[in-house]
C-alpha positions as a Markdown table, in Angstrom:
| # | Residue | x | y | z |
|---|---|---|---|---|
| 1 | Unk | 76.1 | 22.5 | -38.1 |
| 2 | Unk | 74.9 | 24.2 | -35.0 |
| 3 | Unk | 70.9 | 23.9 | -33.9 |
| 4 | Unk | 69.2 | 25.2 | -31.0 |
| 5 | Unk | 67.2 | 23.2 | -29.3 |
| 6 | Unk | 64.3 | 25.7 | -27.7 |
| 7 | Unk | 63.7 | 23.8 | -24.5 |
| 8 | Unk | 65.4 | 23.5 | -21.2 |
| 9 | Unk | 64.3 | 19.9 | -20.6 |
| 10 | Unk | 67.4 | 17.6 | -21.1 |
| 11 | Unk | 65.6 | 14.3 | -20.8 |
| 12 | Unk | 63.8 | 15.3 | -24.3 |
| 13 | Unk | 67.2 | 16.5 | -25.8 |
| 14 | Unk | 68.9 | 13.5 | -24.5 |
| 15 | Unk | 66.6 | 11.3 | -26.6 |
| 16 | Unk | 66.6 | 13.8 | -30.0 |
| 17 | Unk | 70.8 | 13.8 | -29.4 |
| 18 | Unk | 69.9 | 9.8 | -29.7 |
| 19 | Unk | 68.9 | 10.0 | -33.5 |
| 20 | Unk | 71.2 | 12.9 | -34.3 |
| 21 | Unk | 73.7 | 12.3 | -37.2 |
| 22 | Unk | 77.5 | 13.1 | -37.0 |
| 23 | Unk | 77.7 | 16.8 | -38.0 |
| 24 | Unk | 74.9 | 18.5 | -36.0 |
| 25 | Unk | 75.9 | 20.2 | -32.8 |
| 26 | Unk | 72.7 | 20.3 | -30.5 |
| 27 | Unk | 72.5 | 23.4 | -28.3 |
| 28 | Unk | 69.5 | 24.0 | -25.9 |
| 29 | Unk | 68.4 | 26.7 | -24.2 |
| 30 | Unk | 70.8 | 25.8 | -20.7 |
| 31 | Unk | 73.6 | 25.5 | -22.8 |
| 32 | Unk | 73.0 | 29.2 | -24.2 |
| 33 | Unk | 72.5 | 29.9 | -20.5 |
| 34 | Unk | 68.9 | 31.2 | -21.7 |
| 35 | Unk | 67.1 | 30.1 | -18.1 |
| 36 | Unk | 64.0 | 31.7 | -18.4 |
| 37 | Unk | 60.9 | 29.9 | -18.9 |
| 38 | Unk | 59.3 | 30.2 | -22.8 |
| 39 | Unk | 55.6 | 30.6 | -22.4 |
| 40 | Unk | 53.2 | 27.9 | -23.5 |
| 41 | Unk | 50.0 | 29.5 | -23.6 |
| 42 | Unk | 48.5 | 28.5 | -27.2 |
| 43 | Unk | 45.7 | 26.5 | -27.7 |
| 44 | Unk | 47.2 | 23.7 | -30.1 |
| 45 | Unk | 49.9 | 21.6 | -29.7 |
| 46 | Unk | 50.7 | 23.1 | -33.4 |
| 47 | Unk | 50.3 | 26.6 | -32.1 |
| 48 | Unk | 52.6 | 26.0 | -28.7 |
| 49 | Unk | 55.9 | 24.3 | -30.8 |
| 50 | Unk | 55.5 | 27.5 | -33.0 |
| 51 | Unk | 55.5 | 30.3 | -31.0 |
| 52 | Unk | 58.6 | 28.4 | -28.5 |
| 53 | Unk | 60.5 | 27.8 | -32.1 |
| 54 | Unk | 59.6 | 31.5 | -32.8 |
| 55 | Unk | 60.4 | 33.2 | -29.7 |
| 56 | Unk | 63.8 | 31.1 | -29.4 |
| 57 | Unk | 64.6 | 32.4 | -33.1 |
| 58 | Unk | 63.9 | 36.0 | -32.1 |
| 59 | Unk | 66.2 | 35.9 | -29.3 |
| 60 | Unk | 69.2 | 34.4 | -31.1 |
| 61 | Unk | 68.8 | 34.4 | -34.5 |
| 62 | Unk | 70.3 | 31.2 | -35.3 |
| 63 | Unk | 68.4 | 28.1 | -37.0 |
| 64 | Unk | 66.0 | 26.6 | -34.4 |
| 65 | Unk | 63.4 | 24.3 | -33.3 |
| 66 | Unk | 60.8 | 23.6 | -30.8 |
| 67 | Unk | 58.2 | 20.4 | -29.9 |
| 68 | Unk | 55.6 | 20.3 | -28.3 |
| 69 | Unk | 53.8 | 16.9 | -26.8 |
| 70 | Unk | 50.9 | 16.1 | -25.7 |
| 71 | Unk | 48.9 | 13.0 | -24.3 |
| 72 | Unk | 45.6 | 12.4 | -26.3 |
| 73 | Unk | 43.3 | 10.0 | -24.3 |
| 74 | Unk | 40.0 | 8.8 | -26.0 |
| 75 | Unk | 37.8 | 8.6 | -23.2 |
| 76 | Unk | 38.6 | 12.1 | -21.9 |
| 77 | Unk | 38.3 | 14.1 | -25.5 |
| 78 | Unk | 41.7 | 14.2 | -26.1 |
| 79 | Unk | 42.7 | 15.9 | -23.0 |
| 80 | Unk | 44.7 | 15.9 | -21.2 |
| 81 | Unk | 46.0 | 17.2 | -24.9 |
| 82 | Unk | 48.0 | 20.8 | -25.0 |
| 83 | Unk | 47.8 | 20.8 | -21.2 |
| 84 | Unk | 49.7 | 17.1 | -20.7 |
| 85 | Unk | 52.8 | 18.8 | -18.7 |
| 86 | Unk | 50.5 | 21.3 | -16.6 |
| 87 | Unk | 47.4 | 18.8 | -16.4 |
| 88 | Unk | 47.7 | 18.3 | -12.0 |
| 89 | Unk | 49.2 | 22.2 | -12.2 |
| 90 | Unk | 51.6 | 24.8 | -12.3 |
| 91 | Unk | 54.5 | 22.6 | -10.8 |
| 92 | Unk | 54.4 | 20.4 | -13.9 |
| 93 | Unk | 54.8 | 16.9 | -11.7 |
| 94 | Unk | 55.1 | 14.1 | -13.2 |
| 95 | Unk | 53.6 | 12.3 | -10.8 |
| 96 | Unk | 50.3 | 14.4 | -10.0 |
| 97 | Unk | 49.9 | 14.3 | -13.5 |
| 98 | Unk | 50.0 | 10.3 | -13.7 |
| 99 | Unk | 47.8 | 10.4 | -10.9 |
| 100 | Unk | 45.2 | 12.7 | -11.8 |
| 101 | Unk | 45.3 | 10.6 | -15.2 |
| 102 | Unk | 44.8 | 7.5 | -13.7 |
| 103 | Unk | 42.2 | 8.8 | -11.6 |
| 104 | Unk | 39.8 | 9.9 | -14.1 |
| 105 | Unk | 39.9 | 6.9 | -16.1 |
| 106 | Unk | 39.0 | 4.6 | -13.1 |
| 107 | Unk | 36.1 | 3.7 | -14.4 |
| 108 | Unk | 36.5 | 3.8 | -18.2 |
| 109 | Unk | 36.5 | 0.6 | -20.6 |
| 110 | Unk | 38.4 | 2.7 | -23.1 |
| 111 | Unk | 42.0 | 3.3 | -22.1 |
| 112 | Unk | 42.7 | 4.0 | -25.8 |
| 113 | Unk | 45.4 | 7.3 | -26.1 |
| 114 | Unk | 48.2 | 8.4 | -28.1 |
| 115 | Unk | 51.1 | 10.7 | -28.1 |
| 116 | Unk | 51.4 | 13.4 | -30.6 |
| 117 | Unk | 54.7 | 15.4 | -30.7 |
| 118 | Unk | 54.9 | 18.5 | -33.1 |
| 119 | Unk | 58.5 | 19.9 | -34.3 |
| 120 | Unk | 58.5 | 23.2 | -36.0 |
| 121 | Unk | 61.8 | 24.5 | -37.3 |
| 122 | Unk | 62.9 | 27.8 | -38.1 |
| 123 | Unk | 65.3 | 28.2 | -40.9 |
| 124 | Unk | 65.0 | 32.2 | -41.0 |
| 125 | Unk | 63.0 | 32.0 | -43.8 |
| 126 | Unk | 60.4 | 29.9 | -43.1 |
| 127 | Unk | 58.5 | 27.9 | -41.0 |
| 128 | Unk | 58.0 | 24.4 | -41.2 |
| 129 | Unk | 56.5 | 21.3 | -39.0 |
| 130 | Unk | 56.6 | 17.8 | -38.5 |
| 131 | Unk | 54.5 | 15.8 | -36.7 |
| 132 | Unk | 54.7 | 12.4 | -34.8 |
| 133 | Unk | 52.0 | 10.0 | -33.2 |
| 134 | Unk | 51.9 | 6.8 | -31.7 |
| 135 | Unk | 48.7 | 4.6 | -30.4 |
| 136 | Unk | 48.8 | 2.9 | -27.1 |
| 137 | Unk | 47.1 | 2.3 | -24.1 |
| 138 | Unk | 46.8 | 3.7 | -20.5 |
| 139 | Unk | 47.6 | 1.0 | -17.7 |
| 140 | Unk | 46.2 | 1.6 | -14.7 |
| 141 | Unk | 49.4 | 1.8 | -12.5 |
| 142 | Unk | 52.8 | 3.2 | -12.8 |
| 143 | Unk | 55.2 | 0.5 | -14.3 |
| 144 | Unk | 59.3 | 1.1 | -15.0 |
| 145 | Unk | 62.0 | 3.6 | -13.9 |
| 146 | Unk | 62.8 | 5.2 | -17.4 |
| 147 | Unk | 61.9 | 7.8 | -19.5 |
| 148 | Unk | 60.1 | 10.6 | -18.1 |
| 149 | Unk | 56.3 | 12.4 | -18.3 |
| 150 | Unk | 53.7 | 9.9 | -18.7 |
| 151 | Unk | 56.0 | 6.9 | -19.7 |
| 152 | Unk | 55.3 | 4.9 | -17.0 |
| 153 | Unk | 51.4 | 4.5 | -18.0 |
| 154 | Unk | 51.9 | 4.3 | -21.3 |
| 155 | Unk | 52.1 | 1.1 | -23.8 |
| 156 | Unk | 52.2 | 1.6 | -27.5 |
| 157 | Unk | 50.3 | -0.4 | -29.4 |
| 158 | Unk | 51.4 | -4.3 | -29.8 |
| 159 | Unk | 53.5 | -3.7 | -26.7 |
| 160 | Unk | 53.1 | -5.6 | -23.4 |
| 161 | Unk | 56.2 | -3.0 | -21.9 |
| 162 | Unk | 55.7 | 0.6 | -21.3 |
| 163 | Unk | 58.0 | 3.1 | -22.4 |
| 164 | Unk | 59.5 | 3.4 | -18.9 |
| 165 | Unk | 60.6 | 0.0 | -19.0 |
| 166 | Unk | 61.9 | 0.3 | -22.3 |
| 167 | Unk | 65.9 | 1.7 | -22.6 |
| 168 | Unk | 66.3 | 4.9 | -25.4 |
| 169 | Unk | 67.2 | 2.6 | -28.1 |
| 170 | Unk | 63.7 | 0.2 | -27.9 |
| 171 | Unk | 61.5 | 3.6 | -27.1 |
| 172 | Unk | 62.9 | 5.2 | -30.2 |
| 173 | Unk | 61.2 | 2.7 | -32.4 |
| 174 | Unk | 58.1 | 3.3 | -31.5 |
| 175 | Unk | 57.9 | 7.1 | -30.0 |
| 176 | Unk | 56.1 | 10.2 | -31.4 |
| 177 | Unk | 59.3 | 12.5 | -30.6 |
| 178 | Unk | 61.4 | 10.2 | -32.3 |
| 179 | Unk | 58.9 | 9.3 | -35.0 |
| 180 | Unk | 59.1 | 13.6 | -35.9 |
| 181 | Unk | 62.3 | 13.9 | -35.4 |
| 182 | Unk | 63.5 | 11.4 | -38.3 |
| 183 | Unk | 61.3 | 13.2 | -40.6 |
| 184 | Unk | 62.7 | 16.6 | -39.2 |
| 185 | Unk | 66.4 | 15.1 | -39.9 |
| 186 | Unk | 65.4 | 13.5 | -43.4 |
| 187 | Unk | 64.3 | 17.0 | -43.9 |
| 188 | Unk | 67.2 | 18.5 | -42.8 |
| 189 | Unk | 69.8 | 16.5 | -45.0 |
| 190 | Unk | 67.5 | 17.3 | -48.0 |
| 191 | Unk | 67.7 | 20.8 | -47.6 |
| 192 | Unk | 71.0 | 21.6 | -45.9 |
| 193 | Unk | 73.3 | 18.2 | -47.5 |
| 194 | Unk | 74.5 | 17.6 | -44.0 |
């Protein structure tokens, strides 16, 4: 079976080929030399993984499905939230958006956060969505190599590492993408008997 992927961001379909079963082919949007950027404009996490999955279908017509992530921190209302990849700007840098992150919780006590990812998948008939969360922490510096986004500041809960210093195979036991994924696949072989 044939899926398409709607993002360009091979670090995220690296990690989702991870926990992939024998039989499903995953296609993104550079493979289907599709280059051009899917807006993200919604207000909702929810709302953002829809219309990508949505847009993607319209274009192809093929089974689909889009995420969406976002960084929830306590202390800052959930923000940066729907914004996490454009929080320091347009140039989505990981970096500035560490930085600006680490700067505005400076001073706070509360370093409490969590990552939700949203899947919605697009069967041609309908629409449905998984979700997946995980509880951490903020540090307050950049630790580890791996990973990408805001792995490096980021411990989940009961864990001294943070996701950058954890390889794919420890990250996956505790992430939100992976976390909505396995629902995503469990509802996949329900529905399709892969």
């Amino acid at each position: 079976m044939k899926i398409i992927f709607a993002s360009h961001n091979q670090k995220k379909a690296e990690e989702i080929r991870s926990l992939l079963p024998v039989g499903i082919v995953l296609l993104t949007l550079h493979d289907l030399d599709l280059m051009q950027e899917i807006p993200e404009n919604e207000p909702t996490i929810e709302a953002n993984s829809a219309f990508k999955a949505n847009w993607v279908f319209k274009h192809f017509g093929l089974p689909c499905f889009a995420d969406d992530t976002g960084l929830e921190v306590t202390a800052l209302n959930g923000a940066p939230g729907v914004h996490s990849a454009r929080y320091a700007g347009e140039a989505r840098s990981d970096d500035a958006n560490m930085n600006k992150l680490l700067l505005a919780l400076q001073d706070s006590a509360d370093r409490s956060a969590q990552f939700k990812t949203v899947i919605t998948y697009l069967d041609g008939h309908q629409e449905y969505q998984f979700t997946g969360i995980v509880k951490g922490r903020i540090g307050t510096q950049k630790i580890g190599t791996l990973g990408f986004g805001y792995d490096p500041i980021f411990f989940p809960e009961n864990q001294n590492k943070t996701f950058a210093q954890m390889p794919l195979s420890d990250k996956n036991k505790f992430s939100h993408r992976a976390r909505a994924t396995v629902q995503f696949l469990k509802f996949l072989e329900e529905r399709v008997a892969l």
